[in-house]
C-alpha positions as a LaTeX table, in Angstrom:
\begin{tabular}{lrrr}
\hline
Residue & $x$ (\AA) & $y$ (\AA) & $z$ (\AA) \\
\hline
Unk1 & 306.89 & 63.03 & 28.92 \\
Unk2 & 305.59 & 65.48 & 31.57 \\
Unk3 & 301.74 & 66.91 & 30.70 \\
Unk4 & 300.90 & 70.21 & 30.32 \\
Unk5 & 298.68 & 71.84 & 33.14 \\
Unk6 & 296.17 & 74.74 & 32.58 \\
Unk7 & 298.01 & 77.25 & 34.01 \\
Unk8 & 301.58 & 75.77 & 31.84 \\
Unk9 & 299.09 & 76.59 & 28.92 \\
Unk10 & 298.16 & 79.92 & 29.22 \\
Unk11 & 301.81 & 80.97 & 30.19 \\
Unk12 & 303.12 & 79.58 & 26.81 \\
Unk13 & 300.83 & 81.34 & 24.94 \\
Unk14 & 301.13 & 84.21 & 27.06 \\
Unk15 & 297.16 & 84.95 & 27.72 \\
Unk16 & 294.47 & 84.35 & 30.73 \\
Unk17 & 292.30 & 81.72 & 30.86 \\
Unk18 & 289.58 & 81.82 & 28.21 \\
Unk19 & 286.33 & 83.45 & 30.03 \\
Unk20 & 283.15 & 81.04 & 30.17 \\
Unk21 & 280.44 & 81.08 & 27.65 \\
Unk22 & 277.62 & 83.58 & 28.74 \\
Unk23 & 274.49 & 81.44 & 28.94 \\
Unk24 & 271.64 & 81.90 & 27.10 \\
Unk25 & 269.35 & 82.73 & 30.42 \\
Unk26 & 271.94 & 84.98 & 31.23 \\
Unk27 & 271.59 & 87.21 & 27.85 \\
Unk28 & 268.13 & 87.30 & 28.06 \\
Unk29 & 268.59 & 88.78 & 31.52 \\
Unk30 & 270.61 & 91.49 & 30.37 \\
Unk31 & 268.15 & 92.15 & 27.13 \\
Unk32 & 265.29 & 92.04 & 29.43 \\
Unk33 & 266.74 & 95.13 & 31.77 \\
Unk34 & 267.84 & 96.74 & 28.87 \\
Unk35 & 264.24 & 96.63 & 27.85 \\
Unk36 & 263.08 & 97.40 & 31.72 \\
Unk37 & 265.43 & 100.64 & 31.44 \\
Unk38 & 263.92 & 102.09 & 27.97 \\
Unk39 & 260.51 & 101.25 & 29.14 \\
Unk40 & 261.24 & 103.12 & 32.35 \\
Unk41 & 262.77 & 106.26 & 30.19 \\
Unk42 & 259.83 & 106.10 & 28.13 \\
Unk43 & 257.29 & 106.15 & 30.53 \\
Unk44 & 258.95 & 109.21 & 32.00 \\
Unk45 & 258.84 & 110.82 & 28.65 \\
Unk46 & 255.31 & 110.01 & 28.46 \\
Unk47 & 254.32 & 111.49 & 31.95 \\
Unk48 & 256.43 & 114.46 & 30.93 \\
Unk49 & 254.57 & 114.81 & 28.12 \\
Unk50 & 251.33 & 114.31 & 29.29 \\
Unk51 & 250.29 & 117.67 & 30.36 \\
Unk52 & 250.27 & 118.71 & 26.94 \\
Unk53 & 248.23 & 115.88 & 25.19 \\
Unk54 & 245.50 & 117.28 & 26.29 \\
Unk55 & 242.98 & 119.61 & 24.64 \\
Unk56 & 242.58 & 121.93 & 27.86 \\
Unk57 & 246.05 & 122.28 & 27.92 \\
Unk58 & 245.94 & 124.25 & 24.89 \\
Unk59 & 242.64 & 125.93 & 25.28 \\
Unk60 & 244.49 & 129.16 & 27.28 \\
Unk61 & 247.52 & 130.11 & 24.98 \\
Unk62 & 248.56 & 132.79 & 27.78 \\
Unk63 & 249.41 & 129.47 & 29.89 \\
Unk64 & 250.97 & 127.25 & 27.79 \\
Unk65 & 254.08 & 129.22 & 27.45 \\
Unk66 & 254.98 & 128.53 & 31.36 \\
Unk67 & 253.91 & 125.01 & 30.59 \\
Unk68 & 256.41 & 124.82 & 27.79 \\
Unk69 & 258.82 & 125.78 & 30.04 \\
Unk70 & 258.49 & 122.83 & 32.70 \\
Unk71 & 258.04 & 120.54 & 30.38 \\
Unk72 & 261.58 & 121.64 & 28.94 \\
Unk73 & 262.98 & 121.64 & 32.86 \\
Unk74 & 261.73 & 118.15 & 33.38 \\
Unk75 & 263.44 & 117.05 & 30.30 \\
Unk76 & 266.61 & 118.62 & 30.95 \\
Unk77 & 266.54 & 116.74 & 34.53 \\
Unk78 & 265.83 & 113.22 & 32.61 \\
Unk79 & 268.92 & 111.15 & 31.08 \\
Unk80 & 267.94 & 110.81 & 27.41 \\
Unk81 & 265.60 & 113.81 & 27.92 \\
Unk82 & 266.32 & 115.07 & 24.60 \\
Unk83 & 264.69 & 112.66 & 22.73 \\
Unk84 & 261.77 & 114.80 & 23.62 \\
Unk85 & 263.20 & 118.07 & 22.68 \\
Unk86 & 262.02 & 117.71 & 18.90 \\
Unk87 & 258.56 & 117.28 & 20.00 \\
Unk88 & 258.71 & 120.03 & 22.59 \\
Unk89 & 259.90 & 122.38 & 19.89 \\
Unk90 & 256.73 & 121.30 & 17.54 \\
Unk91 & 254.62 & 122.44 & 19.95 \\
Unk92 & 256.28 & 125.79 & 20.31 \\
Unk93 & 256.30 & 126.37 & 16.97 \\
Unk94 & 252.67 & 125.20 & 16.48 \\
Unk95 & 252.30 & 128.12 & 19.34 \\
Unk96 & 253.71 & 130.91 & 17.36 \\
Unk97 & 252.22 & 129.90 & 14.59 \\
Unk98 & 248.79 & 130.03 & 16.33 \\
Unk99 & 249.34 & 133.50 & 17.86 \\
Unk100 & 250.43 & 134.87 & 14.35 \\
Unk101 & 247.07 & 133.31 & 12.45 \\
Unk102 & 245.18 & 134.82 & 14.89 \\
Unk103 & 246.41 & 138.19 & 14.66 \\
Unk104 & 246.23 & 138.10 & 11.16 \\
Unk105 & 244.17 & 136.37 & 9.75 \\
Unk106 & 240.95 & 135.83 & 12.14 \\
Unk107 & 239.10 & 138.82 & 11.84 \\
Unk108 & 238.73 & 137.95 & 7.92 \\
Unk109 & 237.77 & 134.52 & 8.59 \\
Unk110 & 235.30 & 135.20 & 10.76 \\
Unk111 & 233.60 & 138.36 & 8.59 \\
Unk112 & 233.44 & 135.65 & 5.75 \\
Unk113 & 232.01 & 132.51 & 7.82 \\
Unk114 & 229.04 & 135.22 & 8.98 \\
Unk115 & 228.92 & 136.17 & 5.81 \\
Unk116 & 228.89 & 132.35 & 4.55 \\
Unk117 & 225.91 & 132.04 & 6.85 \\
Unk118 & 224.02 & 135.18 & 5.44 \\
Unk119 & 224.16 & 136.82 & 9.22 \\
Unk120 & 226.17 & 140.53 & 9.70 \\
Unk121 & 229.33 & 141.10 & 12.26 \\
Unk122 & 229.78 & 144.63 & 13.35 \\
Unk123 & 232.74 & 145.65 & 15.63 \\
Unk124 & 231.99 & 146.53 & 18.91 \\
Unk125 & 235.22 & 146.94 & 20.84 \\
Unk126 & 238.42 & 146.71 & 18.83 \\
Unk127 & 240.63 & 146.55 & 21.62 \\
Unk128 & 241.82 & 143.34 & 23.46 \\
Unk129 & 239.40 & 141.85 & 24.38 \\
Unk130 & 237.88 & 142.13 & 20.88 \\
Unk131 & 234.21 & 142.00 & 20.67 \\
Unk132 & 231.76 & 141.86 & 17.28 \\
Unk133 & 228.12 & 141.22 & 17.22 \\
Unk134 & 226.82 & 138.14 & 15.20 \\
Unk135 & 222.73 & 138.86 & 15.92 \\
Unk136 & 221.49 & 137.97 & 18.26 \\
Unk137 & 224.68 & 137.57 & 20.46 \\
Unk138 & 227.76 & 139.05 & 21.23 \\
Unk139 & 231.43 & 137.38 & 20.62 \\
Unk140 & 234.22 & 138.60 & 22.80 \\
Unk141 & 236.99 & 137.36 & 21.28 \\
Unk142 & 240.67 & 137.35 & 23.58 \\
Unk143 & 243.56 & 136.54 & 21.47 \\
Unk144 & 246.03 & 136.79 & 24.31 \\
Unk145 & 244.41 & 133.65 & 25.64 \\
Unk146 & 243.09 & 132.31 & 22.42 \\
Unk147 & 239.82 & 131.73 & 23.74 \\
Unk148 & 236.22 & 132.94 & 22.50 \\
Unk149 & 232.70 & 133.38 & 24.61 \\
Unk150 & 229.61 & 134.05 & 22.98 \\
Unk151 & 227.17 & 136.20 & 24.95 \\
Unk152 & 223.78 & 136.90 & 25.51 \\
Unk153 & 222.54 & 139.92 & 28.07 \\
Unk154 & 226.44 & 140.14 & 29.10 \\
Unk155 & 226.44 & 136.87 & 30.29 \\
Unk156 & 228.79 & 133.96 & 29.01 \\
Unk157 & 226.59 & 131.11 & 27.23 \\
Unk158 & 229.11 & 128.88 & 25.59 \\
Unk159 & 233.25 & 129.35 & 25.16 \\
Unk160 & 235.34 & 128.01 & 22.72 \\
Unk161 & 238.47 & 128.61 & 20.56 \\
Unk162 & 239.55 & 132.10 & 19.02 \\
Unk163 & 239.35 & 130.34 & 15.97 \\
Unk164 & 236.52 & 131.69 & 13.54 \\
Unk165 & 234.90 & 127.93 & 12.46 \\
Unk166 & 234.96 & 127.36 & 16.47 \\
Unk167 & 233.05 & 130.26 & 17.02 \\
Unk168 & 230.41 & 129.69 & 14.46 \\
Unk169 & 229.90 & 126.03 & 16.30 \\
Unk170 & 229.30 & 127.79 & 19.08 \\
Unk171 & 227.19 & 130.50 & 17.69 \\
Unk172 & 224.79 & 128.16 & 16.38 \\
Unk173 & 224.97 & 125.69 & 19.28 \\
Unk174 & 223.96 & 128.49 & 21.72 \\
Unk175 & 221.31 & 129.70 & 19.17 \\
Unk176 & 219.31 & 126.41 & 19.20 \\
Unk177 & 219.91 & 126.08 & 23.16 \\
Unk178 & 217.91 & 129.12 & 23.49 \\
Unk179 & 215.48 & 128.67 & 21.17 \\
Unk180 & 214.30 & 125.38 & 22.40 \\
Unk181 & 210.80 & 125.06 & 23.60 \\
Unk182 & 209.55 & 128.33 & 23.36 \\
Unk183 & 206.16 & 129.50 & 23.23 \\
Unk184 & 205.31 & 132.77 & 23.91 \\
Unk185 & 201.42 & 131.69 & 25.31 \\
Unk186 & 203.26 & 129.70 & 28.18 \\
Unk187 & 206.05 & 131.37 & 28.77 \\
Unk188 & 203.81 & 134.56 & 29.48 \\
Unk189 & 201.64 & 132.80 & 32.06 \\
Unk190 & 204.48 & 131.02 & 33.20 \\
Unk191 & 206.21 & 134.37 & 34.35 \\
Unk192 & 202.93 & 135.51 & 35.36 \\
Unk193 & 201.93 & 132.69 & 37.90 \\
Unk194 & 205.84 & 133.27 & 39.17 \\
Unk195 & 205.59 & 136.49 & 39.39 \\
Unk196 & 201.88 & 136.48 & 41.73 \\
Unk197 & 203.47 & 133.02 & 43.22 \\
Unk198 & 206.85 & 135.81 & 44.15 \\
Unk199 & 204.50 & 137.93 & 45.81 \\
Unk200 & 202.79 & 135.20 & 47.62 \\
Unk201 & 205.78 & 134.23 & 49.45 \\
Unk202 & 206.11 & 137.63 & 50.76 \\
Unk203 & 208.94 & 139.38 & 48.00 \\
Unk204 & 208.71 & 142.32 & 46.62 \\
Unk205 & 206.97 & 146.02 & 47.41 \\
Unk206 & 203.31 & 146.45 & 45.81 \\
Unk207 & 203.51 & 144.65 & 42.80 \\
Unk208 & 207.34 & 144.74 & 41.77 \\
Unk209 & 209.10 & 141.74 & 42.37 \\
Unk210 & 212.97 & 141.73 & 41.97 \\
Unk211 & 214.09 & 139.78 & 39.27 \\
Unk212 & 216.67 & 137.75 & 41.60 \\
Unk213 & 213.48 & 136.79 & 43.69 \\
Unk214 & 211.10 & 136.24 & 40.77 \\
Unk215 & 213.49 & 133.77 & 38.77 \\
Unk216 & 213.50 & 130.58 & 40.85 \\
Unk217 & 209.79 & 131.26 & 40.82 \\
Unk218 & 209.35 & 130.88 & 37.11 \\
Unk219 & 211.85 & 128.38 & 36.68 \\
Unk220 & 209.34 & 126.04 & 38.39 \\
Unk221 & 206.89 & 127.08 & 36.33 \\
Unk222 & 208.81 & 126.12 & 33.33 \\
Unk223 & 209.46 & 122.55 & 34.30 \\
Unk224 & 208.71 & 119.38 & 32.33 \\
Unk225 & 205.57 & 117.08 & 33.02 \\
Unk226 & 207.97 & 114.81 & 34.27 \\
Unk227 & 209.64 & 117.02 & 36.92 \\
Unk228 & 206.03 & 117.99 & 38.10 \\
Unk229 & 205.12 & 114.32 & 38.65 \\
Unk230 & 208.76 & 113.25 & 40.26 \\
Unk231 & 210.00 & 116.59 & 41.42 \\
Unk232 & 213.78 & 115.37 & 42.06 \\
Unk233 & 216.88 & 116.63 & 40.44 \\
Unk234 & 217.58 & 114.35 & 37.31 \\
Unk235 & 213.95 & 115.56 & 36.36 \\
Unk236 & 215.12 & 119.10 & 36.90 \\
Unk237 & 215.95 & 121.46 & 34.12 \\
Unk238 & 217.77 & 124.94 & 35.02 \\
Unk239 & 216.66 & 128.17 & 33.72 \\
Unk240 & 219.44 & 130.64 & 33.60 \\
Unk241 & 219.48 & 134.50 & 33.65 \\
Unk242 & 220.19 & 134.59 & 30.46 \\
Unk243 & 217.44 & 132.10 & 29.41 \\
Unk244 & 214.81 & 134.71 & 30.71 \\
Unk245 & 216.64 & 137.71 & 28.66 \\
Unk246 & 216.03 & 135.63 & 25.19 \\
Unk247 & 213.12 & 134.61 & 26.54 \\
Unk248 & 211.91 & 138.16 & 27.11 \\
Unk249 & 213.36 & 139.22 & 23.41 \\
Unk250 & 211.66 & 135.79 & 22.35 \\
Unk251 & 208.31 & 137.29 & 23.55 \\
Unk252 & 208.48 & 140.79 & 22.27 \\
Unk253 & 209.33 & 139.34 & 18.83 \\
Unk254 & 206.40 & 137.18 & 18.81 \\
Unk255 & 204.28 & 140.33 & 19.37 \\
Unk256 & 205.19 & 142.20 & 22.29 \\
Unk257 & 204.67 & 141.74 & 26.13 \\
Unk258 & 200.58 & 141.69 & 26.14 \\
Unk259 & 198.68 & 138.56 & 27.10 \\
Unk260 & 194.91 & 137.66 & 27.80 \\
Unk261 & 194.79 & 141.49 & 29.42 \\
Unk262 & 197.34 & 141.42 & 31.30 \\
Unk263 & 201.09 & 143.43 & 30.84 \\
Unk264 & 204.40 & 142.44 & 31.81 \\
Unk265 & 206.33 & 145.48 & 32.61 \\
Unk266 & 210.22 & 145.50 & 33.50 \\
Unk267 & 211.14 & 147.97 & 35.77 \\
Unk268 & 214.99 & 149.65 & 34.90 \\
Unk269 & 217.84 & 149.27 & 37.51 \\
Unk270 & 218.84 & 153.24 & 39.11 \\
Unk271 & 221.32 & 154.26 & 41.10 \\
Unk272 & 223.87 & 151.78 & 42.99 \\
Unk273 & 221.18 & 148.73 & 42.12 \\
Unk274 & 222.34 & 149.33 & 38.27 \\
Unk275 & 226.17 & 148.34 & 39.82 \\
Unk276 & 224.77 & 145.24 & 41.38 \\
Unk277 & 224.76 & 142.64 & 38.37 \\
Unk278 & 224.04 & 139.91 & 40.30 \\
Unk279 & 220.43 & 141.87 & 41.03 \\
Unk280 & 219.68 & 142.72 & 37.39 \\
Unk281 & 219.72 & 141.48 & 34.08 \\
Unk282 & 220.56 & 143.64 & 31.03 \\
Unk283 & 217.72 & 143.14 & 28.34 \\
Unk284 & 218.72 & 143.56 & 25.20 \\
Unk285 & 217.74 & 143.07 & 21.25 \\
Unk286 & 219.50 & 141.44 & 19.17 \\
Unk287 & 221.85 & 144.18 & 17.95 \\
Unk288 & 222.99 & 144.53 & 21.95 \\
Unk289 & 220.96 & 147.49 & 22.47 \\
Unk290 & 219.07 & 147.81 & 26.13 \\
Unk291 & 219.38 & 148.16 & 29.64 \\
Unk292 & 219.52 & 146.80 & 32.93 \\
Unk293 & 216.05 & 145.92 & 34.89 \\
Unk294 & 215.85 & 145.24 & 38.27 \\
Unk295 & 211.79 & 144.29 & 38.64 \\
Unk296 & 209.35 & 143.00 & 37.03 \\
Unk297 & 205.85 & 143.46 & 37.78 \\
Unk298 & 202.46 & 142.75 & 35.58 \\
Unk299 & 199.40 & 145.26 & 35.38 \\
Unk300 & 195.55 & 144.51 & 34.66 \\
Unk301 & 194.69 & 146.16 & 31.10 \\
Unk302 & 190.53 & 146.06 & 31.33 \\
Unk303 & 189.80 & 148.48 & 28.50 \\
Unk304 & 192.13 & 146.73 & 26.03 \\
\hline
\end{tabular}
C-alpha cells in the first residue's frame, strides 16, 4: 500500500498547506506596535493640542480664533485627526459663548460686584475700549480681546480677564499694592531729600527738578533697612510712576502737601512737554480728575 505524501494530501482535499501557528512572541510583537502606533497618534494629538491648554492662550480672545484655525489644519493633516475635532469644536463654542456673556451680561455684573463691595462705577468711555471708574482707579475694559487693566495716573497696574469677579481681584490686589507702607511723615522727607539730592547732582533749573530726574532719586530714599545695609538687587524694591501718583494722592489725603515748613509744589506740564508722557505723570484723585506735571520743586514756608 503506497503512503500518502504532504503534497498527495492537500491535492485530495483540494486546499494549501495549513499555515504555521503564529507564536506567542510574535503576537505580542504585533500588539506592542499597535500600541507604539496609537501612542505615536496620541502624542501628536497632544502636541496639537497643546497650544490651547494653556491659560495665556486664552487670555487674548482676538487671537484665539487664528489659533483655532491651525489647530484645525494640523488635525486635518494627521491620520485619525478627527478624534480631536469634538474637542476643537468645545473650545469654539466655549469662544462664542464667552464673546456673547461679555457683551451682555458684564456690564451688570460688574455694577453689582462694586456695588457688593459698597464702592460706585461710573462710565467713562462707552466705546470699545470701555472704561468705568471703581475709586480710586480706572478699569479699561476691551471685549474684543477679552482682557481688563486697572489703572492708576493712566498707567497699567495689574491686567486680567474681562470678566467682572476677575476684575474685582485685581481691583483689590492693586489697592493693597499701593497702599503698602505708607506714611505720609517719610514719604514727605523722602521726596524732599530726593528732590535737594536731584539738584545736587546737577538736574534741574533753580529749584524745579523734572519728575523723570527726581524719581530714581526718591526711589532710593524709599528703600528698606536691608537694601541700605546690602545695597544689591534682591534687596532692591522698585518704585514705579505710578507708585509716586498714589503716593502724592496718599499725601494730600492725609492732610495736604505741608511738612515741618516746608511745601511740595508740582509744577503742570505746557506746551509739547504735556505730549511727552514719558516726562510727566498725570496726578489725579480718585474720581480721575487732574493733570499732567512735569516738576516738582519744594519751597521754605517761615511764617507758617
Amino acid at each position: 500500500m503506497t503512503e500518502l505524501t504532504d503534497t498527495d494530501s492537500a491535492s485530495q482535499t483540494g486546499g494549501a498547506p495549513a499555515p504555521a501557528a503564529e507564536t506567542i512572541e510574535q503576537r505580542v510583537a504585533a500588539q506592542q506596535q499597535a500600541w507604539k502606533d496609537e501612542a505615536q497618534t496620541v502624542s501628536k494629538l497632544a502636541t496639537i493640542f497643546g497650544p490651547l491648554a494653556k491659560a495665556s492662550a486664552h487670555e487674548d480672545i482676538a487671537k484665539l480664533p487664528a489659533l483655532l484655525e491651525k489647530v484645525e489644519s494640523n488635525l486635518r493633516a494627521l491620520p485619525c485627526g478627527e478624534r480631536g475635532m469634538a474637542l476643537l469644536a468645545e473650545v469654539a463654542e466655549a469662544l462664542r459663548a464667552r464673546k456673547q456673556h461679555m457683551q451682555q451680561y458684564l456690564a451688570k455684573e460688574l455694577a453689582a460686584a462694586c456695588k457688593d463691595r459698597k464702592l460706585s462705577m461710573t462710565v467713562v468711555r462707552r466705546e470699545e475700549p470701555v472704561e468705568v471708574r471703581i475709586p480710586p482707579f480706572s478699569v479699561v475694559i476691551d471685549r474684543e480681546k477679552g482682557k481688563a487693566a486697572v489703572r492708576f495716573a493712566r498707567l497699567t497696574l495689574d491686567e486680567c480677564a474681562a470678566d467682572a469677579g476677575a476684575i474685582m481681584d485685581a481691583h483689590d490686589r492693586a489697592f493693597v499694592a499701593m497702599r503698602s507702607g505708607f506714611d505720609s511723615a517719610r514719604f514727605f522727607e523722602a521726596a524732599l531729600h530726593a528732590w535737594q539730592a536731584a539738584r545736587g547732582a546737577g538736574h534741574g533749573t533753580g529749584d524745579r527738578v523734572e519728575i523723570l530726574d527726581f524719581l530714581p532719586f526718591l526711589a532710593l530714599q524709599l528703600q528698606s533697612p536691608a537694601f541700605r545695609i546690602e545695597p544689591n538687587a534682591q534687596n532692591y524694591r522698585g518704585y514705579s510712576r505710578a507708585r509716586f501718583a498714589f503716593d502724592v494722592l496718599q499725601l494730600r489725603n492725609a492732610g495736604g502737601l505741608r511738612h515741618d515748613g516746608w511745601r511740595m509744589n508740582l509744577g503742570v506740564a505746557t506746551g509739547t512737554t504735556a505730549s511727552k508722557k514719558n516726562r510727566t505723570i498725570f496726578i489725579e484723585d480718585e474720581n480721575g480728575s487732574g493733570e499732567f506735571k512735569l516738576t516738582v520743586f519744594f519751597a521754605r514756608e517761615e511764617n507758617r
